[in-house]
C-alpha positions in Angstrom: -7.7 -12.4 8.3 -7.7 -9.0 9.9 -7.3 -8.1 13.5 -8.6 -5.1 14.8 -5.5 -3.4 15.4 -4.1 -4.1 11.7 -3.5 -1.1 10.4 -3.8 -0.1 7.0 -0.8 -1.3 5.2 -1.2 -4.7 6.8 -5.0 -5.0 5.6 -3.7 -4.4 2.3 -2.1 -7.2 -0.5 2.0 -6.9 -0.7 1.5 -5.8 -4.1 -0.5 -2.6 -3.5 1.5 -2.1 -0.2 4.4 -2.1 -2.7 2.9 -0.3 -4.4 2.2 2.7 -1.7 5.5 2.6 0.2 7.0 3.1 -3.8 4.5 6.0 -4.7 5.4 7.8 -1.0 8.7 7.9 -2.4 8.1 8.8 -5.6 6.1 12.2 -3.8 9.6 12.6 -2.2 11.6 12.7 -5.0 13.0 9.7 -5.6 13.4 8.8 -9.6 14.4 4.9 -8.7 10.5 4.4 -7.0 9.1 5.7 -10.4 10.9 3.4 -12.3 10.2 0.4 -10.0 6.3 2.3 -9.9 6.4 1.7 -14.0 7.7 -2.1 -13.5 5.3 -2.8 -11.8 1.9 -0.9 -13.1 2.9 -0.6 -16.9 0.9 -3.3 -17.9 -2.4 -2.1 -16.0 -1.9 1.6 -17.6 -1.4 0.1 -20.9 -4.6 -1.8 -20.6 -6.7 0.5 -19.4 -5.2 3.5 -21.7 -6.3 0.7 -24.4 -9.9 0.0 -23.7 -10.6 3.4 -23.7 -8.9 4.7 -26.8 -8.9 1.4 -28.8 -5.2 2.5 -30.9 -2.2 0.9 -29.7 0.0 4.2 -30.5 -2.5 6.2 -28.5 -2.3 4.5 -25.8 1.4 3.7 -25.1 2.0 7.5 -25.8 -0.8 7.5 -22.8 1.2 5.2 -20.6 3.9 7.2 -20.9 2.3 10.2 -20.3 0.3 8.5 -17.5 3.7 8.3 -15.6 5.0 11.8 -16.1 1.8 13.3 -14.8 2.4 10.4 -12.0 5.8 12.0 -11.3 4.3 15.6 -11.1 1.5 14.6 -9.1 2.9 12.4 -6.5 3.0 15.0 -3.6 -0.9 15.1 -4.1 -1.2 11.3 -3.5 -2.5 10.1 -0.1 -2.3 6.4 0.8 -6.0 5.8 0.9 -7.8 3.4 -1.1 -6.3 1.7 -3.5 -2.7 2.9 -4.9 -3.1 1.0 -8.2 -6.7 2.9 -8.9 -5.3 6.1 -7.9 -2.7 5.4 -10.7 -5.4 4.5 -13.0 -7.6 6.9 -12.4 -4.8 9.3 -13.9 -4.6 6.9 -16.9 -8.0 6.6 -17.3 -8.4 10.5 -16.8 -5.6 11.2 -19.7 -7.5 8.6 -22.0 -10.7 10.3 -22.1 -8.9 13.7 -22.6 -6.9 12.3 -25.6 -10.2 10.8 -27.1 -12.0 14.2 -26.5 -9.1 15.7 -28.3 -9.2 13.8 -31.2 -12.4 11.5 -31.1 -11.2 8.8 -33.1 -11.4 5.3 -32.7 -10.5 2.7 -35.3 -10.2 -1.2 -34.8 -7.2 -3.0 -33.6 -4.3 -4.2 -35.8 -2.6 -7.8 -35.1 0.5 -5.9 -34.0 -1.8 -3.8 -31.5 -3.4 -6.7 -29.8 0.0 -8.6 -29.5 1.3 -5.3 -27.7 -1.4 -5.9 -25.0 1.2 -7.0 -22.0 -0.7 -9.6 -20.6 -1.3 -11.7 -23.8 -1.0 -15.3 -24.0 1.3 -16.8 -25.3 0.8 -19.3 -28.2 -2.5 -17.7 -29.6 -2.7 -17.7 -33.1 -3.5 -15.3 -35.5 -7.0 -16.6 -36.1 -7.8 -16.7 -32.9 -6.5 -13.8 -31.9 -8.9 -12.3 -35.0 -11.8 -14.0 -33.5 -11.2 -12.5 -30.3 -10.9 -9.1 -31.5 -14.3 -9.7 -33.4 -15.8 -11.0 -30.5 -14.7 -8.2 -27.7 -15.8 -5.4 -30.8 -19.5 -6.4 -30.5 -19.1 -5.8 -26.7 -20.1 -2.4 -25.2 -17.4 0.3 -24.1 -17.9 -0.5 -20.6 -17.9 -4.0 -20.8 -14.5 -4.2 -22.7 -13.1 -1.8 -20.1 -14.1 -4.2 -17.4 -13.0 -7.7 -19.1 -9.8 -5.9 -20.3 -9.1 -4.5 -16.6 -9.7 -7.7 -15.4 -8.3 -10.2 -17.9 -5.3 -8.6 -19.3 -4.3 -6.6 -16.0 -5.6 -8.7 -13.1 -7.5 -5.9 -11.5 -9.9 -7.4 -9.0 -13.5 -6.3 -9.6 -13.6 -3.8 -6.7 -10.3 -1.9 -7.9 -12.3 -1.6 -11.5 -15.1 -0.4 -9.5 -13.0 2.1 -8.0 -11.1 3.2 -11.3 -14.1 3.3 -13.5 -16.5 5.0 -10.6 -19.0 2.3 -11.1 -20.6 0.1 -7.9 -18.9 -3.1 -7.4 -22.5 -4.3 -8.4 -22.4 -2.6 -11.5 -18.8 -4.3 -12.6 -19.9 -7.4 -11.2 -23.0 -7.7 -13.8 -21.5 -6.1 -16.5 -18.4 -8.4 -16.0 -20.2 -12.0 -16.4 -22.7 -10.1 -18.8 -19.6 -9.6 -20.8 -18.1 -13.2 -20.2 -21.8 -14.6 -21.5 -21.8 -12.9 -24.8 -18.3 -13.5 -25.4 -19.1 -17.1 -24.4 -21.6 -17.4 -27.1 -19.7 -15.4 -29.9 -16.8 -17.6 -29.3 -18.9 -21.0 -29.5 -20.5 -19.5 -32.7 -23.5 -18.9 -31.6 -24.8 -14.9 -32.7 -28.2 -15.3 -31.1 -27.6 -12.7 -27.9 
């Protein structure tokens, strides 16, 4: 509950107040926020550098690169919004410039869905292949949004935010998503 004299950082979850109070100090210099920055949105950058580019090798060499544009471009950041879409938005940003760069997608190896940070544990290999079937016959925007969500625990409004889309917008797409998956996963093609 929020009182009319809360100010920001109190209206905020600890996580992304965290989250601001380490990225401040990041803008001032200090190498032990960025570090504690990386522990604690690594697995978000990862994911989203993921859905985009679809090539685990892409996309940890766009996490890392996420985090040294992060360190360059801290001074710029202004505790507004959300601090983890601000840090996405620069992961998402590099994503879209590597795929420009070298438009090429391919699909998923076992190894690459097992580096997905947020996987659970005890899913087998068949499983993990119907999956990966299943979230292939989604659309670009809707494996964005149930990777974001599922694999990095964004809420719907910080994918809103990231991905520039109404909180509307993520909302259908989201359970649109969860629907077709539903019925590829119970066998069902008919969509």
């Amino acid at each position: 509950m929020q009182m009319g004299t809360a100010t920001k950082t109190e209206s905020i979850t600890p996580d992304a107040a965290r989250l601001e109070e380490l990225l401040l100090r990041v803008a001032a210099g200090d190498r032990e926020a960025l570090g504690a920055v990386y522990k604690q949105t690594r697995g978000a950058v990862y994911a989203t550098a993921l859905g985009i580019l679809k090539n685990a090798e892409d996309a940890a060499d766009t996490t890392q690169d996420t985090f040294v544009k992060l360190w360059e471009s801290a001074d710029r950041y202004r505790p507004q919004g959300s601090p983890m879409a601000w840090v996405l938005a620069i992961a998402r940003n590099l994503a879209l410039m590597r795929l420009r760069q070298s438009s090429r997608t391919r699909t998923m190896t076992e190894e690459e869905w097992d580096a997905i940070p947020a996987a659970a544990a005890g899913v087998t290999a068949e499983d993990r292949a119907v999956l990966q079937s299943a979230l292939a016959r989604l659309s670009d925007p809707e494996r964005q949004i149930i990777l974001l969500h599922a694999a990095s625990g964004l809420k719907h409004r910080e994918i809103g935010q990231l991905l520039g889309l109404p909180l509307a917008t993520v909302l259908s797409k989201y359970h649109r998503a969860r629907k077709k998956l539903r019925t590829l996963l119970e066998g069902d093609d008919a969509l």
